[in-house]
C-alpha positions, 0 to 999 in steps of 0.5 A: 642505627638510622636507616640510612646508616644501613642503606647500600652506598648509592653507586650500588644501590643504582648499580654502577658499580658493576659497569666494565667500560664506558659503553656499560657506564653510559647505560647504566645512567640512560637506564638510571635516568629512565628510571628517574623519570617514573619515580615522584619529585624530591628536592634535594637541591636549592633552585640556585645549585640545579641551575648551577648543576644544569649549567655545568652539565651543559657545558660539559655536553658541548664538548663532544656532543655526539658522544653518548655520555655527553648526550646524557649530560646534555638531556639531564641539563635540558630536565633540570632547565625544564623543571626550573622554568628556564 
C-alpha cells in the first residue's frame, strides 16, 4: 500500500472539518494559507490552471470584497498572480 493510500483525506489532514460556521471556516484557511506561506514550493498545477485558478478566485472576491472569505480569495488570487509574474 502507498503512503498515499494511508494518508488522512486533505479536509482533515488541514482541519477543516472540525469547522462550525463560516467565521470558523474563514480561519481555518487564514490559518491554512499562513501556514502555506512558510512551507517550500511544489508544483501541483501547469502555469495555465494557476492563472485560471488566480482569475477565478479574483472574480470571486469582487463580489463582496468586504466579506472575510472573499478577502482570503482575494490574497490567494494576489499570491498566485505574484508567483507567476503577472
Amino acid at each position: 500500500m502507498s503512503d498515499e493510500a494511508v494518508q488522512d483525506p486533505l479536509e482533515v489532514r488541514y482541519g477543516l472539518t472540525e469547522v462550525a460556521d463560516l467565521g470558523e471556516y474563514v480561519e481555518a484557511l487564514r490559518r491554512l494559507l499562513e501556514r502555506g506561506r512558510r512551507e517550500r514550493c511544489v508544483a501541483l498545477v501547469s502555469e495555465a490552471e494557476a492563472y485560471a485558478a488566480a482569475e477565478l478566485l479574483g472574480q470571486f472576491a469582487q463580489l463582496d470584497p468586504h466579506a472575510a472569505v472573499n478577502q482570503l480569495a482575494a490574497s490567494l488570487a494576489s499570491r498566485l498572480y505574484s508567483r507567476l509574474g503577472a
